[in-house]
KOLMAR-207343 format. One record per residue: residue in three letters; x negated, y negated, z negated of N, C-alpha, C, CB in turn; residue number from 1. Coordinates in Angstrom, 1 decimal. Glycine has a CB too. Example, Ala and Ser with C-alpha at 12.3 -4.5 7.8 and 13.67 -1.06 7.14 Angstrom:
BEGIN
<node rest="ALA" n_x="-13.2" n_y="5.7" n_z="-7.8" ca_x="-12.3" ca_y="4.5" ca_z="-7.8" c_x="-13.2" c_y="3.3" c_z="-7.8" cb_x="-11.3" cb_y="4.5" cb_z="-9.0" nr="1"/>
<node rest="SER" n_x="-12.8" n_y="2.2" n_z="-7.1" ca_x="-13.7" ca_y="1.1" ca_z="-7.1" c_x="-12.9" c_y="0.0" c_z="-7.9" cb_x="-14.1" cb_y="0.6" cb_z="-5.7" nr="2"/>
end
This chain:
BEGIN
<node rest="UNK" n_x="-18.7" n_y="-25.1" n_z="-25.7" ca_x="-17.6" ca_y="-24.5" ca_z="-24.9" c_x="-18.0" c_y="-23.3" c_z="-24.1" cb_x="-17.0" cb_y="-25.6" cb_z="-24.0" nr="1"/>
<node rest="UNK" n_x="-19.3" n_y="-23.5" n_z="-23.7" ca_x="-19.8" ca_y="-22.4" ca_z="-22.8" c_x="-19.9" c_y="-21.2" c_z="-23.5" cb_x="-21.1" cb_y="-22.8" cb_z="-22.2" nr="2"/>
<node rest="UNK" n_x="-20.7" n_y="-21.5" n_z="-24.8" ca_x="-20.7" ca_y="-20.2" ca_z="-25.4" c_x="-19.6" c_y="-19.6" c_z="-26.0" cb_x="-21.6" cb_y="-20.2" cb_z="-26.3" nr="3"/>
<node rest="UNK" n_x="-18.4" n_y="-20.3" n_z="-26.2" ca_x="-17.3" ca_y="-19.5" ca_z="-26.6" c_x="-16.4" c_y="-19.0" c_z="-25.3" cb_x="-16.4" cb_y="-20.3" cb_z="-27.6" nr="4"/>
<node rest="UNK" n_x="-16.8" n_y="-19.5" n_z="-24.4" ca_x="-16.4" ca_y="-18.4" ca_z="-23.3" c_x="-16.9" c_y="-17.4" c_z="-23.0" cb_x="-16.4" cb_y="-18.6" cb_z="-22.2" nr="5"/>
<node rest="UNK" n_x="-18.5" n_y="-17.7" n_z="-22.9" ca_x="-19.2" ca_y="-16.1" ca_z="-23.1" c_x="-18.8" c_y="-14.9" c_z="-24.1" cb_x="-20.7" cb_y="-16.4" cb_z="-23.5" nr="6"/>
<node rest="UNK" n_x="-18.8" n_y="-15.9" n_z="-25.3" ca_x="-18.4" ca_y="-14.6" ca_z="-26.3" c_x="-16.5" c_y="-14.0" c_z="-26.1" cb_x="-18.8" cb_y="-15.3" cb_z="-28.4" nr="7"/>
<node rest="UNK" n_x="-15.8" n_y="-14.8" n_z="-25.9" ca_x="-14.4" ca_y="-14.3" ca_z="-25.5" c_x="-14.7" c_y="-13.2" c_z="-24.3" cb_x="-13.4" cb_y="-15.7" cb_z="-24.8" nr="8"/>
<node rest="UNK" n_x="-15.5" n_y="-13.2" n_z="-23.4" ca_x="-15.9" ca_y="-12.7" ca_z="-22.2" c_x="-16.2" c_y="-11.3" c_z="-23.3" cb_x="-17.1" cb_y="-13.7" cb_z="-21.1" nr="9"/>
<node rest="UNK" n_x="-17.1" n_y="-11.6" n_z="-23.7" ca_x="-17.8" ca_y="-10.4" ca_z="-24.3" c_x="-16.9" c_y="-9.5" c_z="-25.2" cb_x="-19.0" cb_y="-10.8" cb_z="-25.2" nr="10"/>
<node rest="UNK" n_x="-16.3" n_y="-10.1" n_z="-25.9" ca_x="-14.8" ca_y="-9.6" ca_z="-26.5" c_x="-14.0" c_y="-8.6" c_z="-25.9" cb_x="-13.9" cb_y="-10.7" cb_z="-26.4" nr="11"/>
<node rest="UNK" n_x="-13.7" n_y="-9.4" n_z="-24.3" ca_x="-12.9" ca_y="-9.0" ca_z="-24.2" c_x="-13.6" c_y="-7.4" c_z="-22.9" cb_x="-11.9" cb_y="-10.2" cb_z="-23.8" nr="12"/>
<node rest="UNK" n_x="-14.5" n_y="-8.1" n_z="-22.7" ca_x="-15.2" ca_y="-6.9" ca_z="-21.8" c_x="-15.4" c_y="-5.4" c_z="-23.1" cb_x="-17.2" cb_y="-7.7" cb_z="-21.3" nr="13"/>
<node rest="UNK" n_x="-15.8" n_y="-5.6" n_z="-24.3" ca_x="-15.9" ca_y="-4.6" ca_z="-25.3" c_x="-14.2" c_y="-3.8" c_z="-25.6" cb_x="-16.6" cb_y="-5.3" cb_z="-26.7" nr="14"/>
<node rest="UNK" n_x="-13.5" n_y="-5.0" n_z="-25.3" ca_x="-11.6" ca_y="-4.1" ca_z="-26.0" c_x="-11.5" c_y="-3.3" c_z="-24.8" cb_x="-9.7" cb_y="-5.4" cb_z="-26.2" nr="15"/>
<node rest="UNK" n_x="-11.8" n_y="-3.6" n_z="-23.4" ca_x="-11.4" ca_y="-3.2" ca_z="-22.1" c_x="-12.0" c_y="-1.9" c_z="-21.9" cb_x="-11.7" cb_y="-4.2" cb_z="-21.0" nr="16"/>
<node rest="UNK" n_x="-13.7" n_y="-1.6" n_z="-22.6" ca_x="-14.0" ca_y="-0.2" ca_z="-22.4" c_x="-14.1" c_y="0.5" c_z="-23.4" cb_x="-14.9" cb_y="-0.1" cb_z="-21.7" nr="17"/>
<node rest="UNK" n_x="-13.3" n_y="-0.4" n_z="-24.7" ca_x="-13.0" ca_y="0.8" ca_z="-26.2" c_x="-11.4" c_y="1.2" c_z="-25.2" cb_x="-12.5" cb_y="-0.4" cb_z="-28.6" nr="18"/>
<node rest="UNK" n_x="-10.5" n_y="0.9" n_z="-24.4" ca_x="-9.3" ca_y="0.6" ca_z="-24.2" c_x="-9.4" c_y="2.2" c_z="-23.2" cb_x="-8.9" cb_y="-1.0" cb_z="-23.5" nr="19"/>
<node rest="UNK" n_x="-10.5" n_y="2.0" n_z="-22.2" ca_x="-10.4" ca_y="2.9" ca_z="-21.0" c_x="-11.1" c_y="4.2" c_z="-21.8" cb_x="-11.3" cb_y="2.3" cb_z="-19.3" nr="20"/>
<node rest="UNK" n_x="-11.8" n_y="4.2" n_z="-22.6" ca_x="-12.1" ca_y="5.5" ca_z="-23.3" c_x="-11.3" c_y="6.0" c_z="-24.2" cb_x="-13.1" cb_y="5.6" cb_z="-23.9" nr="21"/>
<node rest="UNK" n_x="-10.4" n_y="5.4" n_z="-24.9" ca_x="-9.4" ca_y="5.7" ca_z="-25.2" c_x="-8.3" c_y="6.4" c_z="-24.3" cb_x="-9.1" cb_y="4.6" cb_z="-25.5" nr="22"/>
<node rest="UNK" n_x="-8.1" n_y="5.9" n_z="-22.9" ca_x="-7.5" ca_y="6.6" ca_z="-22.0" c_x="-7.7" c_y="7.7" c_z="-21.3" cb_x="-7.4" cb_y="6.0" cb_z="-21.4" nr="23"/>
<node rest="UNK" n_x="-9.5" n_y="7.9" n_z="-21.2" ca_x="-10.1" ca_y="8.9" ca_z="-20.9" c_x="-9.6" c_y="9.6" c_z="-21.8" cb_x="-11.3" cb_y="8.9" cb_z="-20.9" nr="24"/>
<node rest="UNK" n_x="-9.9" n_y="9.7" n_z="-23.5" ca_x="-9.9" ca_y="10.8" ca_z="-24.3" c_x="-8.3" c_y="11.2" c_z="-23.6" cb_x="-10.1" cb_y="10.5" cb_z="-26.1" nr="25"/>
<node rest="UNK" n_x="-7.5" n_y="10.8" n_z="-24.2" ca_x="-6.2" ca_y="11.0" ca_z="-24.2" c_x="-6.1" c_y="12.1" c_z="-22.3" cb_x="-5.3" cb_y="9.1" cb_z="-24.3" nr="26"/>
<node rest="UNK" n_x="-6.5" n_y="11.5" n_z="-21.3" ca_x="-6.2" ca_y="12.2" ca_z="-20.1" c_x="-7.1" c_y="13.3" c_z="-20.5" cb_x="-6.5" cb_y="11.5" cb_z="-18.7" nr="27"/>
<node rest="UNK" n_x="-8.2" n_y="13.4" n_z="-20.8" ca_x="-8.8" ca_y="14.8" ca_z="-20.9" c_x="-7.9" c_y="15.2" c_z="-22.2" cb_x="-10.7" cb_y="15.0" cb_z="-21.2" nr="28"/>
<node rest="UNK" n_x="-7.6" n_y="15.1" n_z="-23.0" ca_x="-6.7" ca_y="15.9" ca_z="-24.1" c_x="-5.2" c_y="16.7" c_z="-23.6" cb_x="-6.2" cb_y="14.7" cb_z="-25.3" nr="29"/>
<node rest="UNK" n_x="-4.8" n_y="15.6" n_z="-22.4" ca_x="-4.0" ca_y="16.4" ca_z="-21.9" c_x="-4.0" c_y="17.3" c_z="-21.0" cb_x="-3.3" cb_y="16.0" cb_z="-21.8" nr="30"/>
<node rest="UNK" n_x="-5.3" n_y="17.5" n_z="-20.2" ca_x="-5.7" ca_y="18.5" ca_z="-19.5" c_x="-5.7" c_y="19.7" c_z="-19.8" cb_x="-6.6" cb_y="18.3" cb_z="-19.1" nr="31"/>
<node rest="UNK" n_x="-6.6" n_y="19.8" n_z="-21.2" ca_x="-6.9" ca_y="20.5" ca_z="-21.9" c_x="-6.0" c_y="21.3" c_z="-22.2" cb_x="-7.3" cb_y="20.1" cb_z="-22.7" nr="32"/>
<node rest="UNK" n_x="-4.5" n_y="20.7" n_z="-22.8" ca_x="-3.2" ca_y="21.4" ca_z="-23.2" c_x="-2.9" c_y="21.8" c_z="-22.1" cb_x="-2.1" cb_y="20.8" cb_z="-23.8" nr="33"/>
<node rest="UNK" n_x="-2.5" n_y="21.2" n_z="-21.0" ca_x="-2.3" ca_y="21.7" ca_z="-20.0" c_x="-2.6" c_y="23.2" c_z="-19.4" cb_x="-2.7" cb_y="21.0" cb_z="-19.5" nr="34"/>
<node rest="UNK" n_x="-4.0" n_y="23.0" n_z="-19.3" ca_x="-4.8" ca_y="24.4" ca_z="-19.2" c_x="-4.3" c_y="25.2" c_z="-19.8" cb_x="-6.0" cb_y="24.4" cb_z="-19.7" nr="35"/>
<node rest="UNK" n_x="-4.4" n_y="24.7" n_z="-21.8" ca_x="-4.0" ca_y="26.2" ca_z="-22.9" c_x="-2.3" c_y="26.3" c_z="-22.4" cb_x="-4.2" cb_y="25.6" cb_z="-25.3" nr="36"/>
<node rest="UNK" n_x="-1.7" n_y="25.9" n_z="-22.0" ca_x="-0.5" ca_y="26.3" ca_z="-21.6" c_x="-0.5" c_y="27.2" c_z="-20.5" cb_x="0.3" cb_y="25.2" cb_z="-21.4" nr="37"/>
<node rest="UNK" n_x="-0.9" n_y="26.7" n_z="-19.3" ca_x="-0.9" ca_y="27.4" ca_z="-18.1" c_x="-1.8" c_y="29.3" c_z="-18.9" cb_x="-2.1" cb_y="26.2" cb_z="-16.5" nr="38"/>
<node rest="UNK" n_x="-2.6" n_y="29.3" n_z="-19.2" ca_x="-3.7" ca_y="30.1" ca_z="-19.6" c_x="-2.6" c_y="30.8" c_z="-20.8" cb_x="-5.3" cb_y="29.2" cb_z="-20.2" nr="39"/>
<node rest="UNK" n_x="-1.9" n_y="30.1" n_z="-21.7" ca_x="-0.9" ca_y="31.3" ca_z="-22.5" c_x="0.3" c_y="31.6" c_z="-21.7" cb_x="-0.2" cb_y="30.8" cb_z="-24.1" nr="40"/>
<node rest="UNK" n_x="0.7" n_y="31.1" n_z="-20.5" ca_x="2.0" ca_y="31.5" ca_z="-20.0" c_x="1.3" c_y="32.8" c_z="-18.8" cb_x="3.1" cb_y="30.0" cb_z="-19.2" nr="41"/>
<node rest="UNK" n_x="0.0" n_y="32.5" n_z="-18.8" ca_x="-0.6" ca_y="33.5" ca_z="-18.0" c_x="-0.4" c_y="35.0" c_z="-18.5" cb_x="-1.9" cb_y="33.1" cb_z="-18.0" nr="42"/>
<node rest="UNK" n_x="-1.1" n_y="34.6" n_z="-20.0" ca_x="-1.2" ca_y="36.0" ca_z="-20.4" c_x="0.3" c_y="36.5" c_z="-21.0" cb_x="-2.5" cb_y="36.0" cb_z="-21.6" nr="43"/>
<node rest="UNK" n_x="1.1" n_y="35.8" n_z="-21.5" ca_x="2.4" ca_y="36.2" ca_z="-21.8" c_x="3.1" c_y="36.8" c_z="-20.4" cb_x="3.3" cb_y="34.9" cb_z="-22.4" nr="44"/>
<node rest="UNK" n_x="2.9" n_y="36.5" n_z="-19.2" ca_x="3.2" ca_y="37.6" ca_z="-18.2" c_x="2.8" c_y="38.7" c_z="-18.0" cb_x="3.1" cb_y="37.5" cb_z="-17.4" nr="45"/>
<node rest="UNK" n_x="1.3" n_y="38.5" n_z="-18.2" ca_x="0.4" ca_y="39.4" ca_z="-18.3" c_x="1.6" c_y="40.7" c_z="-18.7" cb_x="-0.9" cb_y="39.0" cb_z="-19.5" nr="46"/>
<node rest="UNK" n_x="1.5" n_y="40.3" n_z="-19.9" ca_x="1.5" ca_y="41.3" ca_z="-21.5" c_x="3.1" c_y="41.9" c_z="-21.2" cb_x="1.4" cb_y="40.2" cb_z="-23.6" nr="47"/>
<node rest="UNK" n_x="4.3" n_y="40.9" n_z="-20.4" ca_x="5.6" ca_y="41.4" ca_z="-20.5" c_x="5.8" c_y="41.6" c_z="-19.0" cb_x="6.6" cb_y="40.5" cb_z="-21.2" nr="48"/>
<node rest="UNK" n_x="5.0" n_y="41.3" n_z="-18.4" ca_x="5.5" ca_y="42.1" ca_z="-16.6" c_x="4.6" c_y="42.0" c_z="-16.1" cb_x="6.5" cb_y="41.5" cb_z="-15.5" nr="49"/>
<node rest="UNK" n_x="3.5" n_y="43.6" n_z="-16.1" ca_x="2.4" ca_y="43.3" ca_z="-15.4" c_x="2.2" c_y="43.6" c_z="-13.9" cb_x="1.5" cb_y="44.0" cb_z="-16.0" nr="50"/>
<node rest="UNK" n_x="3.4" n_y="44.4" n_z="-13.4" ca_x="3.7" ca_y="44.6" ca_z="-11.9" c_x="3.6" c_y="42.7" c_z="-11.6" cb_x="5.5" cb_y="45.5" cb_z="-11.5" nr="51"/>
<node rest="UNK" n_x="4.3" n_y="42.1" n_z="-12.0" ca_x="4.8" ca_y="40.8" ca_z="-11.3" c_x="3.2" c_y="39.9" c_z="-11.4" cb_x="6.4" cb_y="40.1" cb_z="-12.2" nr="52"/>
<node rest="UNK" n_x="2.6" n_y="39.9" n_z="-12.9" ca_x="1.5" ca_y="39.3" ca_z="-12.9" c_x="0.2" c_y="39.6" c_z="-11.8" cb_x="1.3" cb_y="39.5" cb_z="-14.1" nr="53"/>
<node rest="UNK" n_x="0.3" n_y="41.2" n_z="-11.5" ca_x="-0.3" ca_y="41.8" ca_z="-10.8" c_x="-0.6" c_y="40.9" c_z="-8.9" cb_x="0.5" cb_y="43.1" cb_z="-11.0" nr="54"/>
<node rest="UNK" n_x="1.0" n_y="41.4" n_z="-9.3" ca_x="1.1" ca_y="40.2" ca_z="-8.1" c_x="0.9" c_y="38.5" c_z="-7.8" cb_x="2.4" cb_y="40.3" cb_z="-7.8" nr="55"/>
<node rest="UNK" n_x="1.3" n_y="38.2" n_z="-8.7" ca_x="0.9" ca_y="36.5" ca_z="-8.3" c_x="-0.6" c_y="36.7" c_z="-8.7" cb_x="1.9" cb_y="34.9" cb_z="-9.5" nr="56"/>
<node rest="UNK" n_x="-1.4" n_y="37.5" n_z="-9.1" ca_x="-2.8" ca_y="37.2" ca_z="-9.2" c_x="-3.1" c_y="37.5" c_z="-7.9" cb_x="-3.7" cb_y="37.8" cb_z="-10.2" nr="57"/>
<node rest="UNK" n_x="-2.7" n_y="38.7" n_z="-7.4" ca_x="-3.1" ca_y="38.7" ca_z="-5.8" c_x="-3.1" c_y="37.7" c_z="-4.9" cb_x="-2.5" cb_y="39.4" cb_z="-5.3" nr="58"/>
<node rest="UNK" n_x="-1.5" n_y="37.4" n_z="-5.1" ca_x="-1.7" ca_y="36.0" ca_z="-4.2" c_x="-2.6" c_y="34.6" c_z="-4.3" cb_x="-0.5" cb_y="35.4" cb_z="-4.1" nr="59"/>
<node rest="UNK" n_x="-2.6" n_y="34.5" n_z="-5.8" ca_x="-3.9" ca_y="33.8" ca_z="-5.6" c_x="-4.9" c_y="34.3" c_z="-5.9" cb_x="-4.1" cb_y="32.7" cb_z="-6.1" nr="60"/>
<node rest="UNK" n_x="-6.0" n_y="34.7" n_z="-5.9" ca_x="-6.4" ca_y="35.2" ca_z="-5.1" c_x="-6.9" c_y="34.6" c_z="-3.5" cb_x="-5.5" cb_y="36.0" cb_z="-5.2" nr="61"/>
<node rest="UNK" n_x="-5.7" n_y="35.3" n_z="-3.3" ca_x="-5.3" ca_y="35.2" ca_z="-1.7" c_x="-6.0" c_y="33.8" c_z="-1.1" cb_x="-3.5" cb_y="35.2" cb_z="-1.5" nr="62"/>
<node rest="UNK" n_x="-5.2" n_y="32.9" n_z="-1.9" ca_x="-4.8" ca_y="31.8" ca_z="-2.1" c_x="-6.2" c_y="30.7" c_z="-1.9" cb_x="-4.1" cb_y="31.8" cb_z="-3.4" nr="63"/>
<node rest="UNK" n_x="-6.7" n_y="31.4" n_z="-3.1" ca_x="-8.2" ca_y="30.5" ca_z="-3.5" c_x="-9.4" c_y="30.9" c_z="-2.1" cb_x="-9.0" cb_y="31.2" cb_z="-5.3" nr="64"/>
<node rest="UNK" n_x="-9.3" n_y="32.1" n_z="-1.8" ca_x="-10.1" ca_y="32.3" ca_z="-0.8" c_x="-10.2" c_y="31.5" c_z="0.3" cb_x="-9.9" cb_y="33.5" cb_z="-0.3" nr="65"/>
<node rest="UNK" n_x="-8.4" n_y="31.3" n_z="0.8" ca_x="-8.1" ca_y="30.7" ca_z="1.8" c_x="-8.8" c_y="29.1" c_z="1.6" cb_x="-6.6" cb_y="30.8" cb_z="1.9" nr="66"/>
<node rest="UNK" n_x="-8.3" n_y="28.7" n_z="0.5" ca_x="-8.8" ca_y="27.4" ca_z="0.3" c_x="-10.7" c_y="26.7" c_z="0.8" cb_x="-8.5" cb_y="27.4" cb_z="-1.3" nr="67"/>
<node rest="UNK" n_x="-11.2" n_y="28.3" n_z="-0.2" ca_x="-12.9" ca_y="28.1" ca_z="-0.1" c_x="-13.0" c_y="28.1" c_z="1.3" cb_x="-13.9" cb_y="29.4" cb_z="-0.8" nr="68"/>
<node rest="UNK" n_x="-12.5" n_y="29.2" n_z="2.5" ca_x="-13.2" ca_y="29.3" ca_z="3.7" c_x="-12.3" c_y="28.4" c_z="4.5" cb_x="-13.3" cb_y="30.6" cb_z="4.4" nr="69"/>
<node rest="UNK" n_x="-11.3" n_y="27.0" n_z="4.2" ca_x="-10.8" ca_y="26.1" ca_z="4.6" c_x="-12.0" c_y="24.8" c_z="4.4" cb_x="-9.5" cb_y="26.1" cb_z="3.9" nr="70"/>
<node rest="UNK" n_x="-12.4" n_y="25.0" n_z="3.1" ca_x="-13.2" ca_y="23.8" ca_z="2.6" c_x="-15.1" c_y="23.9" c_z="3.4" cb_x="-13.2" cb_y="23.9" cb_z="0.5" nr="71"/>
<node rest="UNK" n_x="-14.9" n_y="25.6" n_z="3.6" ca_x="-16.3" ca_y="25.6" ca_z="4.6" c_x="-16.4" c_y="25.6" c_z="6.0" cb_x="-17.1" cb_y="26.6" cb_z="4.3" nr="72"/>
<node rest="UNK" n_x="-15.1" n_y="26.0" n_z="6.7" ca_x="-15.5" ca_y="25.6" ca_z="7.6" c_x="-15.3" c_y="24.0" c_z="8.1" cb_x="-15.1" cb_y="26.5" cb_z="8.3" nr="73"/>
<node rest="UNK" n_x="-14.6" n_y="23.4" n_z="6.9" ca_x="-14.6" ca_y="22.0" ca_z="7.6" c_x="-15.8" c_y="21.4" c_z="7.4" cb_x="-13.4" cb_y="21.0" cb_z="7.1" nr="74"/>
<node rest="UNK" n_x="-17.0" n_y="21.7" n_z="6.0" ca_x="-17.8" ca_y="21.5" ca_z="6.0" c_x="-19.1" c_y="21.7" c_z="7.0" cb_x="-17.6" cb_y="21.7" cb_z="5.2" nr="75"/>
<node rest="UNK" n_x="-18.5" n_y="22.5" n_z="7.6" ca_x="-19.5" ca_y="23.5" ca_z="8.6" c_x="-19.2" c_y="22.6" c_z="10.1" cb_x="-18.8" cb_y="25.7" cb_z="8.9" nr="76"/>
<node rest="UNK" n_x="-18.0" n_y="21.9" n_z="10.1" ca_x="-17.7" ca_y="21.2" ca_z="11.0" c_x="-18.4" c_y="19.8" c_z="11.3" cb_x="-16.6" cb_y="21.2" cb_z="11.0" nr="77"/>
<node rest="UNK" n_x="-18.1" n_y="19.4" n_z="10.0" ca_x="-18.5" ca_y="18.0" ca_z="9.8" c_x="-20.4" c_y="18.3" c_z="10.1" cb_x="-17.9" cb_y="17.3" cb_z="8.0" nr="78"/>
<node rest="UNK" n_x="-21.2" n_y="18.7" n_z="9.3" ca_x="-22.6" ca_y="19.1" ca_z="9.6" c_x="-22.7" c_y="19.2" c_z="11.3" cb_x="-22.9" cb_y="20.6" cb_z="8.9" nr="79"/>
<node rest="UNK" n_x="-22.2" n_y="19.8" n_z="11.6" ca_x="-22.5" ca_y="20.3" ca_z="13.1" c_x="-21.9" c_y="18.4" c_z="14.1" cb_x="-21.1" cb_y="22.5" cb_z="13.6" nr="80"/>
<node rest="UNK" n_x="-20.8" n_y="18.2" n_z="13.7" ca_x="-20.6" ca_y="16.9" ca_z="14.3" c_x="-20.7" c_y="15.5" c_z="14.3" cb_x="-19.8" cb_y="16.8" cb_z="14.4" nr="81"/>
<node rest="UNK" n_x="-21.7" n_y="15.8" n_z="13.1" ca_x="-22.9" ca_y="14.7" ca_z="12.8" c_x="-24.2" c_y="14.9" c_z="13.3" cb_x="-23.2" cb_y="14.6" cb_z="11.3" nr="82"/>
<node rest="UNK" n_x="-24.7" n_y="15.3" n_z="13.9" ca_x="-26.0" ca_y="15.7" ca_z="14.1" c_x="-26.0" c_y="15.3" c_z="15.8" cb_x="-26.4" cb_y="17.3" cb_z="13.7" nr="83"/>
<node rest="UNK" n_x="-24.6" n_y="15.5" n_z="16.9" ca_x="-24.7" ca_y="15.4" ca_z="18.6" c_x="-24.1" c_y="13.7" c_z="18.0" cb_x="-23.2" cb_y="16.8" cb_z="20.0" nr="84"/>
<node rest="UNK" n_x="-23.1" n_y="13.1" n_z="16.7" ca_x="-23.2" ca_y="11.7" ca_z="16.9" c_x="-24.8" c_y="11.1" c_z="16.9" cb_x="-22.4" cb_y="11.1" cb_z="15.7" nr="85"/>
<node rest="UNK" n_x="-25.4" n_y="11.5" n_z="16.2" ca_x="-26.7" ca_y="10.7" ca_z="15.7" c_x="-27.2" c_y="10.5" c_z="16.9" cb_x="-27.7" cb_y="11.4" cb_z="14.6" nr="86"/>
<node rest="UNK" n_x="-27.4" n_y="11.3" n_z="17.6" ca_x="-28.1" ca_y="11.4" ca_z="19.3" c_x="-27.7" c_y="10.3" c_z="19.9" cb_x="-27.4" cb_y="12.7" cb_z="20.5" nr="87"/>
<node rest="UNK" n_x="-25.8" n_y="10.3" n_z="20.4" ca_x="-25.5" ca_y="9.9" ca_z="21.0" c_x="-25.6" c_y="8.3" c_z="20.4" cb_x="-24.7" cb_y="10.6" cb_z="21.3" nr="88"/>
<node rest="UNK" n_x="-25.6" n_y="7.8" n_z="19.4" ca_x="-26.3" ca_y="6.5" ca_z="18.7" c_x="-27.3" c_y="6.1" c_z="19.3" cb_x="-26.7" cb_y="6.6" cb_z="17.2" nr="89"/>
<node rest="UNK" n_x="-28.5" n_y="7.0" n_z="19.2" ca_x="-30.0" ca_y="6.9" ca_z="19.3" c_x="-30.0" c_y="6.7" c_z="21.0" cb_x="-30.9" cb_y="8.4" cb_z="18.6" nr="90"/>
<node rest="UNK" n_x="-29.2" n_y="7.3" n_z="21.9" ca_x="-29.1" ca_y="6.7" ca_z="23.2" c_x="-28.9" c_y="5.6" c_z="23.3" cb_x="-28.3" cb_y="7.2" cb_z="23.8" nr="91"/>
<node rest="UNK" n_x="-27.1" n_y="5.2" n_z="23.2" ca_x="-26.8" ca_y="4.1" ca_z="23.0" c_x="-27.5" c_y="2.8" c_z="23.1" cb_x="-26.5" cb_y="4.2" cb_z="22.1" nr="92"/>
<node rest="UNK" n_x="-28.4" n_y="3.0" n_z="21.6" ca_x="-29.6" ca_y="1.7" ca_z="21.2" c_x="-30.4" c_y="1.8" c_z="22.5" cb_x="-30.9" cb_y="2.0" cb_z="19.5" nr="93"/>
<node rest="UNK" n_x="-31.1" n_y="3.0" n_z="22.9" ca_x="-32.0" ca_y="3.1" ca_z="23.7" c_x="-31.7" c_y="2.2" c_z="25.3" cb_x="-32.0" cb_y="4.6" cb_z="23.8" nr="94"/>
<node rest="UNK" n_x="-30.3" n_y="2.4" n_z="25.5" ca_x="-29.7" ca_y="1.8" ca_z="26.6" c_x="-29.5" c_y="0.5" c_z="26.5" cb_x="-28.5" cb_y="2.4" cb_z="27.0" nr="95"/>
<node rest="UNK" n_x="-28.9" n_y="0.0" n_z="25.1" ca_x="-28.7" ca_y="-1.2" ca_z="24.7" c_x="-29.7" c_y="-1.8" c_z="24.8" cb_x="-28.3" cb_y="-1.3" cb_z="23.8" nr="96"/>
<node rest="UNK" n_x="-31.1" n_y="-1.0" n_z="24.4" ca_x="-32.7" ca_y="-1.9" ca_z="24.1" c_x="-33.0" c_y="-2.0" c_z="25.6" cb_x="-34.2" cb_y="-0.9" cb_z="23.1" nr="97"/>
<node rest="UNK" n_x="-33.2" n_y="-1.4" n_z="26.7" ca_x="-33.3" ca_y="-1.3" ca_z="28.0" c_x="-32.7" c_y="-2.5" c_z="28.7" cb_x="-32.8" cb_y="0.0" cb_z="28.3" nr="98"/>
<node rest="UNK" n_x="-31.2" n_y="-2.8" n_z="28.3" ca_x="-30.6" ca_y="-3.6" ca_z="29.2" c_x="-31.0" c_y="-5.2" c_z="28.7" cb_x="-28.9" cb_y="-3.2" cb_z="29.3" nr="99"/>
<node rest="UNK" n_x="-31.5" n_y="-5.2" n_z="27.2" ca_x="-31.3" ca_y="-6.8" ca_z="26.9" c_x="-33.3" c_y="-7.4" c_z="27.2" cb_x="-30.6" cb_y="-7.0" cb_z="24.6" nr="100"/>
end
C-alpha cells in the first residue's frame, strides 16, 4: 500500500511540473507576442506619424529616466537607513546585555 502511494505521489508530482511548464511556455509565448505587437505598432507609427511618434518617444523617455532615478534614490535610501538601524540594534543588545 505504501509503495503505491509513493508511486501515485510520484505521478502526480511529475503531471504537476509537466503541467506548470506547460504554463510557463505558454506565458512566455505570450509575452513574446505581446512584445512583437507593441514593437510593430511601434514602428507602424513610426513610418505613418513621425511628429507624434517623435513625441511619445520623448515622453518616454522622459518617463524611463524618471522611473531609474525613482528606483535609485530609494535604493540610495534604503542603504543609507540600514546601516544607523544596525547601530542602533548593536546598542540595544549592548544595554540589554548590561541590564540582565
Amino acid at each position: 500500500m505504501n509503495n503505491r502511494d509513493h508511486a501515485l505521489d510520484d505521478l502526480l508530482a511529475k503531471e504537476r511540473a509537466a503541467y506548470q511548464k506547460r504554463v510557463r511556455r505558454l506565458r512566455e509565448q505570450a509575452r513574446k507576442d505581446e512584445e512583437r505587437l507593441a514593437l510593430r505598432t511601434a514602428h507602424l507609427i513610426r513610418d505613418k506619424h513621425p511628429d507624434t511618434y517623435q513625441r511619445f518617444e520623448e515622453e518616454a523617455r522622459r518617463l524611463l529616466a524618471e522611473e531609474r532615478a525613482t528606483r535609485s534614490s530609494r535604493a540610495k535610501a534604503a542603504s543609507t537607513s540600514e546601516q544607523p538601524v544596525q547601530g542602533d540594534v548593536r546598542a540595544d543588545e549592548q544595554e540589554g546585555g548590561d541590564a540582565a
